[in-house]
C-alpha positions as CSV (number, residue, x, y, z in Angstrom):
1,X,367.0,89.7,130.4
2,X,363.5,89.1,129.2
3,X,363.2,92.2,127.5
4,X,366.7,91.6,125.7
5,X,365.5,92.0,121.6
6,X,368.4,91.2,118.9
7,X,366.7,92.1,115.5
8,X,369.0,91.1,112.4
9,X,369.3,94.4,110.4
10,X,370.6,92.7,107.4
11,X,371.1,89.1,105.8
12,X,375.0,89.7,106.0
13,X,375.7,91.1,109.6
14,X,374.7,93.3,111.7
15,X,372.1,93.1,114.4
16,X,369.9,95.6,116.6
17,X,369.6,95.4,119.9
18,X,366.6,96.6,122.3
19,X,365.6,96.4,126.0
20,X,369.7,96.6,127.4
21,X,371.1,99.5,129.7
22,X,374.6,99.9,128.6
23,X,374.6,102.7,131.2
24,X,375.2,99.7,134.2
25,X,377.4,96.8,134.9
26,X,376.8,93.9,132.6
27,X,375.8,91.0,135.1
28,X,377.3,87.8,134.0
29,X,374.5,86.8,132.3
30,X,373.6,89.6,129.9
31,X,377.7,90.0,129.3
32,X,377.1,86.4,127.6
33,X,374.3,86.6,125.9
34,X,375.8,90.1,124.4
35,X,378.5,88.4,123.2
36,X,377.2,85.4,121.7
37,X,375.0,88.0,119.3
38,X,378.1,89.7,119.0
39,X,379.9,86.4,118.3
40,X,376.8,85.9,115.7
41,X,376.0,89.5,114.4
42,X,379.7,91.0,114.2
43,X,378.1,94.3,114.6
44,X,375.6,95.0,116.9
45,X,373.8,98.6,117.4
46,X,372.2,99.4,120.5
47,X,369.5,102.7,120.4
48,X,368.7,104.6,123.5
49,X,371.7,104.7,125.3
50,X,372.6,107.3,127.7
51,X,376.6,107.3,127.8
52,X,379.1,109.6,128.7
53,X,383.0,108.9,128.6
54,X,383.5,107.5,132.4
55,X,380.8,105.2,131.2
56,X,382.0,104.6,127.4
57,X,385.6,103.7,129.7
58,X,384.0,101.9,131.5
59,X,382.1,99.6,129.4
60,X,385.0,99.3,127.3
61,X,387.6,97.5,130.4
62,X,384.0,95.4,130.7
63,X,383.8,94.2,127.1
64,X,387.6,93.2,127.0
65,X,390.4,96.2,128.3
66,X,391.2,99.1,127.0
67,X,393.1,98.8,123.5
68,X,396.1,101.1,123.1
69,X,395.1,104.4,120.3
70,X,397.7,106.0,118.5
71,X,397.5,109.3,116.8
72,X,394.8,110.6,118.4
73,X,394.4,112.6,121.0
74,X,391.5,111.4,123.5
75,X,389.9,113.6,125.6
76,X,391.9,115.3,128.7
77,X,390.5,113.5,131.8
78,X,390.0,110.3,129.5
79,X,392.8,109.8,127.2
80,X,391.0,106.3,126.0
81,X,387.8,108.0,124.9
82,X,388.4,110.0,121.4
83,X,385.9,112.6,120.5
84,X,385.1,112.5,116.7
85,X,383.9,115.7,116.0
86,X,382.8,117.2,112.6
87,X,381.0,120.6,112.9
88,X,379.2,122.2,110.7
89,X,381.0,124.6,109.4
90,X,383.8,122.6,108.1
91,X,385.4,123.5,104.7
92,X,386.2,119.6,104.4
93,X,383.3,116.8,103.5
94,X,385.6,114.3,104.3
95,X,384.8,112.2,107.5
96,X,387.2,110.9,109.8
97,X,386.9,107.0,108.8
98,X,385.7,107.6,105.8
99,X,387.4,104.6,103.0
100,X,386.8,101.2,104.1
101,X,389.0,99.5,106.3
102,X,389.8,97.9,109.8
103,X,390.7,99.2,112.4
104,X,394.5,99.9,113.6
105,X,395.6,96.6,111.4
106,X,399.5,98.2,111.6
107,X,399.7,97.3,115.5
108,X,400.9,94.1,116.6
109,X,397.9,93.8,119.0
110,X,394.6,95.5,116.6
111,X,391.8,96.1,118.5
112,X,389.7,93.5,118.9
113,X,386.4,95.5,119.2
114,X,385.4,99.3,118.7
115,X,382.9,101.3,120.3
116,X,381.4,103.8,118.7
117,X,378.5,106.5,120.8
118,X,376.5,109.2,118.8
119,X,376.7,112.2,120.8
120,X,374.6,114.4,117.8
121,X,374.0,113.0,114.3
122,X,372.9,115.6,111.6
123,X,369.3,115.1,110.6
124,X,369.9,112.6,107.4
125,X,373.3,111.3,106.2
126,X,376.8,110.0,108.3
127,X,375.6,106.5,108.3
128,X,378.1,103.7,108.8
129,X,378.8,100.9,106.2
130,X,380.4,97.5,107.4
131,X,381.3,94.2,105.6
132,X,381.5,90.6,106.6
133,X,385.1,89.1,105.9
134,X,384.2,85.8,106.6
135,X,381.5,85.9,103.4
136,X,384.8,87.0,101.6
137,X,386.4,84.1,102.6
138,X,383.8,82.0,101.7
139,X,383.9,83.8,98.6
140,X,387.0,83.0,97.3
141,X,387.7,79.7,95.2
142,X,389.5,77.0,96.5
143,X,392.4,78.1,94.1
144,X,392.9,81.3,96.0
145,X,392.2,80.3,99.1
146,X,395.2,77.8,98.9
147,X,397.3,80.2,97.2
148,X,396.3,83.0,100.5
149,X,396.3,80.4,103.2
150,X,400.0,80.8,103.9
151,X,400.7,84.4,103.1
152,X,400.8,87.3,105.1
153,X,400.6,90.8,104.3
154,X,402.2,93.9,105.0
155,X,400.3,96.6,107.2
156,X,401.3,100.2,108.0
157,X,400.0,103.8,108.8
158,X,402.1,105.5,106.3
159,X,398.8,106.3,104.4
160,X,396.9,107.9,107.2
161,X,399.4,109.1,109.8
162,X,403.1,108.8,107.9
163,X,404.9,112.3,108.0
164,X,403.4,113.0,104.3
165,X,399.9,112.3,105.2
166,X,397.3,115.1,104.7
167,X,394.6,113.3,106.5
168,X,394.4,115.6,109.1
169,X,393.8,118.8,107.2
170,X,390.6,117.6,106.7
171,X,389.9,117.4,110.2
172,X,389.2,120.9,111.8
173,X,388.2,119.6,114.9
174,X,390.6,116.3,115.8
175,X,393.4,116.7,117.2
176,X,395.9,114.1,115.2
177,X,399.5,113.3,115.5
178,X,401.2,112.6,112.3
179,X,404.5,110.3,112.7
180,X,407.6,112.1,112.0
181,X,409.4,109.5,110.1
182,X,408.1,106.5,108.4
183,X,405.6,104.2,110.5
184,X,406.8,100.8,111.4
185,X,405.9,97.9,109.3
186,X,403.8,94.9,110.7
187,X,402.8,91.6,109.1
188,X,399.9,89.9,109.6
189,X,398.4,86.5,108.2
190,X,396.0,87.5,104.7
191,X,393.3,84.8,106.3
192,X,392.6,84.9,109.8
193,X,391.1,82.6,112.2
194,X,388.9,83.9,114.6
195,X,390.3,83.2,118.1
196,X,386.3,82.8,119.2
197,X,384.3,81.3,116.3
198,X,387.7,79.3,114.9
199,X,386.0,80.5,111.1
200,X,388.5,81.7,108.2
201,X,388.2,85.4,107.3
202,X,389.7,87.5,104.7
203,X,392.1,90.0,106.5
204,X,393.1,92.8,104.5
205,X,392.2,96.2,104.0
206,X,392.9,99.1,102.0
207,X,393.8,101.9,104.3
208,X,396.8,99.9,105.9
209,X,397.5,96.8,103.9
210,X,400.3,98.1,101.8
211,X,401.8,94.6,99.8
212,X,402.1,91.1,100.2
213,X,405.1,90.0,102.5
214,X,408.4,89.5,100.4
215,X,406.8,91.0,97.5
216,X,406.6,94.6,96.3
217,X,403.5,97.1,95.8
218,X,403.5,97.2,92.2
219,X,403.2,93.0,92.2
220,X,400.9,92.8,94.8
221,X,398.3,95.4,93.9
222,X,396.2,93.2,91.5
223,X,395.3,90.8,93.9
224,X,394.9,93.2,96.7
225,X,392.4,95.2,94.5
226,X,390.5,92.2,93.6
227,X,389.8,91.2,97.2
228,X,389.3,94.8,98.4
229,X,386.6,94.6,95.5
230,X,385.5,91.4,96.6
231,X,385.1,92.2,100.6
232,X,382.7,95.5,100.2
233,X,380.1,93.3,97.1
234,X,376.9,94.8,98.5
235,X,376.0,91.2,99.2
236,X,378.4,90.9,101.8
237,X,377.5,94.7,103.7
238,X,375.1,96.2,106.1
239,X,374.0,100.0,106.7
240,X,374.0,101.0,109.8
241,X,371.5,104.8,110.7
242,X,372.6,106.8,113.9
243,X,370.2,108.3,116.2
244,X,371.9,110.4,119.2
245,X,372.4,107.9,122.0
246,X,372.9,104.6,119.6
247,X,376.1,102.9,120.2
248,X,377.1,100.7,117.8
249,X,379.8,98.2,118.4
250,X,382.0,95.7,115.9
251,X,384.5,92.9,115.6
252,X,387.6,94.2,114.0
253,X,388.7,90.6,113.7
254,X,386.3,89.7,110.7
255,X,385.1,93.1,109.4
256,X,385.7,96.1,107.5
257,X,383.9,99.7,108.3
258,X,383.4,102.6,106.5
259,X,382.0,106.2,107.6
260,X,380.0,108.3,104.7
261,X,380.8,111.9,104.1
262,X,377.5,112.9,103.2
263,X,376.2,115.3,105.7
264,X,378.4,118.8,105.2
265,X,377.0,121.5,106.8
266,X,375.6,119.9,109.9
267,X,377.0,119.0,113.0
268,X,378.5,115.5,114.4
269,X,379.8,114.3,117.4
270,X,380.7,110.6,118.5
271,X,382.9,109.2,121.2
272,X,385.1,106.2,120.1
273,X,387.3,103.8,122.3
274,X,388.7,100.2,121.2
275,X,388.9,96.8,123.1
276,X,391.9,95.0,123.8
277,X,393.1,92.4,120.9
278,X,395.2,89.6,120.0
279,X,398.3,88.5,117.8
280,X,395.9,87.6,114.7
281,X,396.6,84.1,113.8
């Protein structure tokens, strides 16, 4: 545990983290220590891995349980491990992930954490972006914070996996299920306490946050657009690079992710899997 090394890789979040073999069981020690950077960092990215799905699996039931994944089809002997594949031939830029947002927000129980392994990265380009939600909360005046503090919002997949969702005809290589009639609906509070730190963080996204609850689209869009604009202010975001082997992992309970399409014409490969979550409160 001596040679454990979390480097800061921005003022906002995200953290890098040296001298740890993800490859073996996490004694009860370094488990702690991972999380409270975790806990601290929100995203932490961990070079120099060697990682395969058993052990991706693994790791994952370790970090928290396995988190239920809809739409996607995982890989045959390991259902729970996606492959996210982009080769280089591709008539598509577009990257699966690609448009900020958090993770699976439409189920009742979103993932708490996701994994994320680099299997091959293309020589420049398909970096990750991420964004603190608690800095958006703190953000926020005390005006809006009152007016948000008892609100929830409305959360579906209609945009990305509804039956008229053309998502997946940019993907040549994922294998995705669209639904065949209109996703279900599912509210969540619009600031959430985090069942760890207990700090305030601004929940919504714009992927699956559809409208305020009891109010429509068309009324709710100004104030989802201004803290949509609010949550990715540069200020608030780190970048994070991908090397084959890194795995980078982050809280889906206080931030927002988004993959860059920016690398057509080469290859990439990443395995994905999500941790068990909570009813957000």
């Amino acid at each position: 545990m001596s040679q454990l090394s979390v480097t800061p890789i921005a003022g906002a979040l995200g953290a890098r983290v040296e001298g740890l073999d993800l490859s073996e069981t996490l004694n009860e020690e370094t488990a702690a220590k991972l999380n409270d950077a975790f806990l601290k960092y929100l995203v932490l990215t961990l070079p120099n891995q060697s990682l395969n799905a058993p052990k991706m699996l693994k790791l994952t039931q370790d970090l928290g349980g396995v988190g239920e994944t809809p739409y996607l089809t995982g890989l045959e002997d390991y259902p729970d491990v996606v492959p996210i594949i982009k080769e280089a031939n591709e008539k598509s830029a577009l990257t699966f992930g690609a448009g900020w947002h958090t993770d699976f927000t439409f189920q009742i129980l979103p993932p708490s954490k996701t994994l994320l392994y680099a299997v091959d990265v293309p020589p420049q380009g398909g970096d990750t972006l991420y964004a603190n939600l608690y800095l958006a909360y703190d953000a926020l005046s005390n005006g809006m914070k009152d007016l948000l503090e008892g609100m929830t919002a409305v959360h579906s997949a209609v945009r990305s996996y509804g039956p008229d969702s053309t998502m997946k005809n940019h993907m040549e290589n994922m294998k995705i299920n669209n639904d065949s009639a209109e996703p279900a609906l599912m509210s969540h509070p619009v600031i959430r306490t985090h069942p760890e730190t207990g700090r305030k963080a601004l929940w919504v996204n714009p992927v699956y946050t559809i409208r305020f609850e009891n109010m429509s689209a068309a009324e709710s869009a100004p104030i989802l657009n201004y803290l949509n604009d609010l949550i990715i202010n540069p200020s608030f975001t780190c970048r994070v690079p991908w090397q084959a082997g890194t795995l980078t992992m982050w809280d889906n309970r206080c931030t927002q992710h988004c993959a860059t399409s920016d690398y057509q014409g080469y290859r990439r490969e990443m395995l994905r899997t999500t941790v068990a979550g909570d009813k957000p409160i």
